[in-house]
C-alpha positions as CSV (number, residue, x, y, z in Angstrom):
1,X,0.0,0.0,0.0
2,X,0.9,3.3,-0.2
3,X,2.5,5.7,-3.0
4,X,4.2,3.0,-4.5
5,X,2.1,0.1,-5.0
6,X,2.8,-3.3,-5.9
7,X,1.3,-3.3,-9.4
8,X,1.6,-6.2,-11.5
9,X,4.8,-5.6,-14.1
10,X,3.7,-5.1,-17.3
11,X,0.0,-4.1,-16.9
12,X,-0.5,-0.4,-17.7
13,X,-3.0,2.1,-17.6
14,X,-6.1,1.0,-19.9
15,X,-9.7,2.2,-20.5
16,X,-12.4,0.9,-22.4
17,X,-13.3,3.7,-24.5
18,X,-16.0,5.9,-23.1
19,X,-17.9,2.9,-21.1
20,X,-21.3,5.4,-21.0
21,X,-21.3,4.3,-24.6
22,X,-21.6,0.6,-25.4
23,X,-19.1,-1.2,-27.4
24,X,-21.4,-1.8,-29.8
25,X,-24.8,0.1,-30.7
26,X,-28.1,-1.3,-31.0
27,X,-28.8,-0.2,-34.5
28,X,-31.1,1.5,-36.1
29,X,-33.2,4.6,-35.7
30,X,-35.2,4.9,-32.7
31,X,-38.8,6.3,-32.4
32,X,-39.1,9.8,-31.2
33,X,-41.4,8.4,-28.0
34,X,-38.6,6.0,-27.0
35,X,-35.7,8.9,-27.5
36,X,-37.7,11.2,-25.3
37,X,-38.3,8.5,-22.7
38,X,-34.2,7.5,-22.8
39,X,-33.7,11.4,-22.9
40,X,-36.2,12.0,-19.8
41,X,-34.3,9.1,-17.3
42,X,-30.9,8.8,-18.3
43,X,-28.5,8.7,-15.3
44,X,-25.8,11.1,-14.7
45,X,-22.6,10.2,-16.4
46,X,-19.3,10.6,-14.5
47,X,-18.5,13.0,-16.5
48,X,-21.5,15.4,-15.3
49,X,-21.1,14.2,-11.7
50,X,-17.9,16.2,-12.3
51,X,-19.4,18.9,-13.4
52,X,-21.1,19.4,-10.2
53,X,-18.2,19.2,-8.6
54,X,-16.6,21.7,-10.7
55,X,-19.5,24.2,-10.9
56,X,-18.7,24.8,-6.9
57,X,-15.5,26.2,-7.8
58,X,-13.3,24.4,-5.5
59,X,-11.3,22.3,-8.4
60,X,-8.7,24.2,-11.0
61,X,-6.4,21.1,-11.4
62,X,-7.4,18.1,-12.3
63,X,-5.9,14.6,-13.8
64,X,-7.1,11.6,-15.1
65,X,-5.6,8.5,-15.3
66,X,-5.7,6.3,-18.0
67,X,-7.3,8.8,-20.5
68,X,-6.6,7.1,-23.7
69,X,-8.3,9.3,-26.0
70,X,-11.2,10.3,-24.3
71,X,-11.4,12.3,-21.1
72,X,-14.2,13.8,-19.0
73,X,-12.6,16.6,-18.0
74,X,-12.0,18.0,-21.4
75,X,-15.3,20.1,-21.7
76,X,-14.3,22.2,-18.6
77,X,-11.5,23.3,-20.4
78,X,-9.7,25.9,-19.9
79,X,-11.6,26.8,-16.6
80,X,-10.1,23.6,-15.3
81,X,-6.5,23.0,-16.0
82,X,-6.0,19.2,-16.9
83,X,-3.8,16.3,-17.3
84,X,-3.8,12.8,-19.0
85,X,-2.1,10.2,-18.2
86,X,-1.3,6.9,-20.1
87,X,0.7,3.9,-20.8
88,X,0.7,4.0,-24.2
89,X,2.2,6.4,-26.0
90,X,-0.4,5.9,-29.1
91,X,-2.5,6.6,-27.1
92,X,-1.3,9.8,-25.6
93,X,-0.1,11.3,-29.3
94,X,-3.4,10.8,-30.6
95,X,-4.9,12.3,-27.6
96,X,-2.1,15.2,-27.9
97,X,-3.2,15.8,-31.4
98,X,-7.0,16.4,-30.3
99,X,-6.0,18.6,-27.3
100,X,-8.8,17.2,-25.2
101,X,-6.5,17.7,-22.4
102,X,-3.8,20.4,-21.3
103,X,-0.4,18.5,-20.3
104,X,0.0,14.8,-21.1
105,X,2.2,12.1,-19.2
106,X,3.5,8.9,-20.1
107,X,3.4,6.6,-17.2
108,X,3.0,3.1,-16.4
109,X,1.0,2.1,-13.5
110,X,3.5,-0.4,-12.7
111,X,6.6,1.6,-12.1
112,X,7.6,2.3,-8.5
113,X,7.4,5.7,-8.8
114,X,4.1,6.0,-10.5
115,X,2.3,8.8,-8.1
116,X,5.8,10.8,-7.9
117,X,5.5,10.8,-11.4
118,X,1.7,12.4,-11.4
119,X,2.6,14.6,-8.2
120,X,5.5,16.5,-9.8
121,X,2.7,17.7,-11.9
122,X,0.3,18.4,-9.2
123,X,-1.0,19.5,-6.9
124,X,-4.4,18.5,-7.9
125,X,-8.1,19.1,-6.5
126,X,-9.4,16.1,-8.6
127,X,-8.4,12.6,-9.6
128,X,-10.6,11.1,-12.4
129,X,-10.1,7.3,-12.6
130,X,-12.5,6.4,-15.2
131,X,-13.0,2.6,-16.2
132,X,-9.4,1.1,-14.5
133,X,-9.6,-0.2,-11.7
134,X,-11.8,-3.6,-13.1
135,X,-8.8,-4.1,-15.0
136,X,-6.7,-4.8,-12.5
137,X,-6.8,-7.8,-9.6
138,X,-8.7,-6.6,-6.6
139,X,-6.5,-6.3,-4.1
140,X,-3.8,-4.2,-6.6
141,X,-7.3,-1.9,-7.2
142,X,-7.2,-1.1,-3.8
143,X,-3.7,0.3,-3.2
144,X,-4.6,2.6,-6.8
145,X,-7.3,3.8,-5.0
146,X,-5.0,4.8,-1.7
147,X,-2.7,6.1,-4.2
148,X,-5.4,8.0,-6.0
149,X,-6.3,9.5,-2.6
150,X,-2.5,10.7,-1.2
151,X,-2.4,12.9,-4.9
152,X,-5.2,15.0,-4.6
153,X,-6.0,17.5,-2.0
154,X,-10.2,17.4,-2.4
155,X,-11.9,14.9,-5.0
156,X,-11.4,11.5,-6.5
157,X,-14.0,10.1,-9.0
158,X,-14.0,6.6,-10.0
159,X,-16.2,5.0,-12.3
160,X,-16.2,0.8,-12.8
161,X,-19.3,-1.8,-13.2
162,X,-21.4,-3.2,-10.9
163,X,-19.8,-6.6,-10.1
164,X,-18.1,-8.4,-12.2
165,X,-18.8,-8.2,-16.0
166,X,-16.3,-10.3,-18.5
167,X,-14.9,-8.7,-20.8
168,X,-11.6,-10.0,-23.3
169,X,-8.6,-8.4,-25.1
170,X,-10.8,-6.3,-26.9
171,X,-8.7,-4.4,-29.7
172,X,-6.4,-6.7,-30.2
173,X,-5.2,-5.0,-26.4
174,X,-4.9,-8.0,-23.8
175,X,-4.8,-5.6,-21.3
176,X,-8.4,-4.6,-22.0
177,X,-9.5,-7.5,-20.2
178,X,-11.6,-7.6,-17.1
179,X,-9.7,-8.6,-13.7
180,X,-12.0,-8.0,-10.4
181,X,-15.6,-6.6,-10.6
182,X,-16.7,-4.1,-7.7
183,X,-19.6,-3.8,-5.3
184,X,-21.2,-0.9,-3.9
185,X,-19.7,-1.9,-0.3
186,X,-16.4,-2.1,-1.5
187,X,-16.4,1.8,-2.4
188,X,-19.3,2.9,0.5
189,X,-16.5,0.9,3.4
190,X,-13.9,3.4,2.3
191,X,-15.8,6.5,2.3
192,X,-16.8,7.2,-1.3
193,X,-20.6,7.9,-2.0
194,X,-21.5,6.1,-4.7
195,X,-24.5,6.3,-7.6
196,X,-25.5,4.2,-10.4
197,X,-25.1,4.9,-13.7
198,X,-25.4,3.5,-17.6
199,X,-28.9,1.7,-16.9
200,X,-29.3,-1.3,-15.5
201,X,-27.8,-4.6,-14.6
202,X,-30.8,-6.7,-15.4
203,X,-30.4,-5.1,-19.5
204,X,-27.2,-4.7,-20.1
205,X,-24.3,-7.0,-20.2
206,X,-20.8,-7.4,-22.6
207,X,-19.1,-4.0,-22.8
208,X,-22.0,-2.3,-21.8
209,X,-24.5,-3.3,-24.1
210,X,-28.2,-4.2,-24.3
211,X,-28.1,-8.1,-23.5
212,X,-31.1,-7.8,-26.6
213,X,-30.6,-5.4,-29.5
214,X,-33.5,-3.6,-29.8
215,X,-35.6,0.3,-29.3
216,X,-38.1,-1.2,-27.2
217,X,-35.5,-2.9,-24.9
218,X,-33.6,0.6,-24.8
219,X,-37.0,2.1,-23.7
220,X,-37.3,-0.7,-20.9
221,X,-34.2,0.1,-19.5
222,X,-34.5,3.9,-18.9
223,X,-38.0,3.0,-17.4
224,X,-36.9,0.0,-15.3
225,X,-33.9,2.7,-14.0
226,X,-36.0,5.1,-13.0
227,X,-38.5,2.5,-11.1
228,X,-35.8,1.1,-9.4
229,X,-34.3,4.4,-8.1
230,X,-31.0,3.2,-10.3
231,X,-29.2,6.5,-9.8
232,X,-29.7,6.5,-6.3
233,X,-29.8,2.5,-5.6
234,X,-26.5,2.1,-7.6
235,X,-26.9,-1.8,-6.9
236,X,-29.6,-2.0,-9.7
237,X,-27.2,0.0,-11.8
238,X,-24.9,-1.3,-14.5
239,X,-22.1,1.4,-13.6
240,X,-20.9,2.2,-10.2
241,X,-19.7,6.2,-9.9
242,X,-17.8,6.9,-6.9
243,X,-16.6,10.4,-5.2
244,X,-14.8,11.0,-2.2
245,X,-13.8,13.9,-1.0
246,X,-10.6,13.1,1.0
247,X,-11.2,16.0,3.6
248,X,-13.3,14.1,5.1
249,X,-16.4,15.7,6.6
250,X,-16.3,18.5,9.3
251,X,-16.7,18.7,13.1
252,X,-20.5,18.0,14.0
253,X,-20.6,18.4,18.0
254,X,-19.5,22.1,18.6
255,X,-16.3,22.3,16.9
256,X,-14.8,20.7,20.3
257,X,-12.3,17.4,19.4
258,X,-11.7,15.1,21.8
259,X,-7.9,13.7,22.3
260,X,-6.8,10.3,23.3
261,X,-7.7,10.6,27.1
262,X,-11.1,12.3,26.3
263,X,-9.8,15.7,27.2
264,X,-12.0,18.4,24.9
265,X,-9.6,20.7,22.8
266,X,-11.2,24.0,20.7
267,X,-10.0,24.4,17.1
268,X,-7.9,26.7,16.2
């Protein structure tokens, strides 16, 4: 545990592109009624979960590791100033070349000196770890997500699915395979609040996508994830967003803190 954890040599940074948006599409054109009722009860994506954040003003630096090509912080450009970080350097030039993001680094999640790496471009009020952590063994998830917690000074928002949900080496990328699925207790036990996103777990399977190709069962999933209170009952949800804000929460009883032999002492 720690700043230097023990990742596994040679597994770097990955994500599945954009995971809010299947692998694969259902096809075809969709009746206005079922857009409008998609439209009416999607869930928040992670990407406008940190847009809340951001709209409170409390985050100008942000990073996001293993961007790939796509990041969620590049619409608060230039309010927010940004990072990417990546294993593959592919990757990062194609990213470069779009300038969805302001300074790009070229790290692998398995080098001992991974976070020193991201902090000498710190400090940062957010961490984005979008769609990682499932691809990598559980326990190895765990110390990224102490790392991810020791390099920034207010947020870290992690998205992954709910449980675990197979997936292969998909583009030709064997590293794009699934390694340890997540629960809702696992995030809630360390202090993160956590929502559901990406409909439900009961419709949607492989990479995201409807387990039967079809409008009608696109309609049935935006209604069953509003009548299941998906959002808010992340364990119907096929997507598990998770935000922690590593300050911790303030003083309830009178500002007084007690010490070790119960003696009351007044904050500053």
């Amino acid at each position: 545990m720690g700043d230097s954890p023990h990742f596994e040599k040679g597994l770097p940074l990955v994500r599945v592109p954009d995971r809010a948006q299947p692998l694969s599409s259902t096809g075809g054109t969709r009746a206005p009624w079922i857009q409008a009722v998609a439209g009416r009860f999607l869930q928040p994506t992670a990407e406008e979960r940190i847009g809340r954040l951001i709209e409170h003003g409390e985050v100008l630096r942000a990073i996001d590791l293993g961007c790939g090509e796509y990041s969620p912080l590049t619409r608060f450009r230039p309010e927010v100033w940004t990072v990417g970080v990546d294993a593959s350097a592919e990757s990062l030039a194609r990213a470069r070349s779009k300038e969805i993001l302001d300074d790009f680094l070229l790290a692998d999640v398995t080098d001992a000196g991974f976070f020193d790496q991201c902090r000498a471009l710190g400090p940062f009020d957010l961490v984005a770890a979008v769609d990682l952590i499932e691809h990598l063994p559980k326990r190895l998830g765990f110390d990224l997500l102490e790392g991810c917690e020791k390099l920034t000074s207010k947020f870290v928002v992690v998205q992954t699915p709910n449980g675990f949900v197979e997936q292969g080496p998909e583009y030709g990328n064997t590293f794009q395979s699934h390694r340890s699925g997540w629960f809702q207790h696992d995030l809630s036990g360390l202090g993160y609040k956590v929502y559901g996103s990406t409909g439900t777990r009961i419709m949607r399977g492989y990479g995201a996508n409807l387990r039967v190709q079809s409008p009608l069962a696109s309609a049935v999933d935006a209604l069953l994830t509003t009548a299941l209170g998906a959002s808010t009952h992340p364990r119907f949800a096929f997507n598990l967003i998770a935000i922690k804000d590593v300050r911790g929460v303030p003083a309830h009883v009178g500002g007084a803190v007690n010490g070790p032999m119960g003696d009351e002492r007044q904050h500053p």
